[in-house]
C-alpha positions as CSV (number, residue, x, y, z in Angstrom):
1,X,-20.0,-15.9,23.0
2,X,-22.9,-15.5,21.0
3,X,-24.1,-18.3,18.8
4,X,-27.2,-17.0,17.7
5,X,-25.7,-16.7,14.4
6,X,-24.5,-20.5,13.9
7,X,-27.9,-22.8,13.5
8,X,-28.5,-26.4,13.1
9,X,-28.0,-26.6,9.5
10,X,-24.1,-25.3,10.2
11,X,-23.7,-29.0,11.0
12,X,-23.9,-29.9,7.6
13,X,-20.6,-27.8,7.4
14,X,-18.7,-30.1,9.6
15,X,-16.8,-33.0,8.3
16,X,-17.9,-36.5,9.1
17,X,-15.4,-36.9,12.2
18,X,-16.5,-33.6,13.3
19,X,-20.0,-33.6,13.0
20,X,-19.5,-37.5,15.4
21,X,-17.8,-35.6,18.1
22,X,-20.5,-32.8,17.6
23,X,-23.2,-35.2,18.3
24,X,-21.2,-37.6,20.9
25,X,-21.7,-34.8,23.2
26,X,-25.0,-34.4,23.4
27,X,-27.5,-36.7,25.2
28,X,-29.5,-39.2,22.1
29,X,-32.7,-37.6,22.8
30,X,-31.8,-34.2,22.1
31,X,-29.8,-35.3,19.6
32,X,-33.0,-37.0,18.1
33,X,-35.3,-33.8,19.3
34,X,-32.7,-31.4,17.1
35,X,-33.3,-33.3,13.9
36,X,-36.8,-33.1,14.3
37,X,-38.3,-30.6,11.4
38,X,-35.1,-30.6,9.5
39,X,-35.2,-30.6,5.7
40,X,-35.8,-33.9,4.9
41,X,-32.7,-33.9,2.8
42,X,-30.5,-32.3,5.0
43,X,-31.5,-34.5,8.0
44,X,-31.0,-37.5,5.2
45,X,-27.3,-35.7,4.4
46,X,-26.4,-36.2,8.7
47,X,-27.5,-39.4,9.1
48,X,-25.9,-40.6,6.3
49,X,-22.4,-39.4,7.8
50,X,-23.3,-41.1,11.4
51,X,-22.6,-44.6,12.5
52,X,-25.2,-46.8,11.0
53,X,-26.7,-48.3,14.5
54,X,-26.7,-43.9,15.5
55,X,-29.1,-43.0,12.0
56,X,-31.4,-46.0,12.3
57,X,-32.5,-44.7,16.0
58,X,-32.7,-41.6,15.1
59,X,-34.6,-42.9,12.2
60,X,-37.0,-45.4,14.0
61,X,-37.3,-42.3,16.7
62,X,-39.1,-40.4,14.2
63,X,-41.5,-43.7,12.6
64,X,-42.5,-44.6,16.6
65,X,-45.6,-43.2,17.2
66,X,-44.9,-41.0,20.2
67,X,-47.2,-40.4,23.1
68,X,-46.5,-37.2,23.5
69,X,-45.4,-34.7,20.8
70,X,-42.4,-33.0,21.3
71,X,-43.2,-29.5,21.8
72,X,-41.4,-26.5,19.9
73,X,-40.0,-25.4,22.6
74,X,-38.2,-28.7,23.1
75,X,-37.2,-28.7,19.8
76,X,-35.5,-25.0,20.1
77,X,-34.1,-26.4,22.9
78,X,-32.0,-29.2,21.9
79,X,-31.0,-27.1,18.8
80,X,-29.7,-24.8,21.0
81,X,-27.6,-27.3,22.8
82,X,-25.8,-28.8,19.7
83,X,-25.1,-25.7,18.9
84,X,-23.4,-24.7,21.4
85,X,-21.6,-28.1,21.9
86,X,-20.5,-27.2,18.0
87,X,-19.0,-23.7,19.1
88,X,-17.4,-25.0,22.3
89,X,-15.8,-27.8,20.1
90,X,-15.0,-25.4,17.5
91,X,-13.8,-22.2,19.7
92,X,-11.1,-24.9,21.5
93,X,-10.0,-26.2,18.3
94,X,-11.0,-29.5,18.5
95,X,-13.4,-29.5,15.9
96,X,-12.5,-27.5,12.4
97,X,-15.7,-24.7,12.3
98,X,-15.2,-21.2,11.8
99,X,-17.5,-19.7,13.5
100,X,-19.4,-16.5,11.7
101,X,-18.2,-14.2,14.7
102,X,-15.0,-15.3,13.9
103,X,-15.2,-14.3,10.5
104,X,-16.3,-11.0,10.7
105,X,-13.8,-10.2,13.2
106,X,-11.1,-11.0,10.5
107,X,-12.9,-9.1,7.9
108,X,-13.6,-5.9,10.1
């Protein structure tokens, strides 16, 4: 499966139960890595649909001052892994995403 053509802002797409499943599945800090860089409002637009305790730290995540930067790479990284968690969820039907591949199939 190829999911090089669903991205991080997809998750926008999801409905709020859908986008908490998305996200249960994926370990905080790359959860927290994934949003780093995001539009400002659509990272604003996710954590608004998130439990409040889950938005304020991935919030105060991004106010700490941090050690280390994370590097790009990082970042890539834990896109890439919500991501896929979101085509997983969505190619078994347990999440409501159509998935571009998808899509195309139906149109060709």
């Amino acid at each position: 499966m190829s999911e090089n053509l669903v991205v991080i802002d997809d998750l926008d797409q999801l409905d709020t139960p859908d986008l908490r499943a998305v996200l249960a599945l994926v370990d905080f800090g790359q959860v927290a890595a994934a949003f780093v860089g995001l539009d400002a409002n659509l990272r604003r637009r996710l954590l608004n649909r998130l439990p409040q305790a889950t938005a304020r730290a991935i919030d105060s995540y991004f106010s700490q001052p941090s050690a280390e930067p994370l590097s790009a790479e990082f970042v890539l990284a834990a896109r890439e892994t919500v991501v896929e968690v979101l085509c997983r969820l969505a190619r078994h039907g347990q999440i409501a995403f159509d998935h571009p591949e998808d899509i195309l199939d139906m149109v060709a």
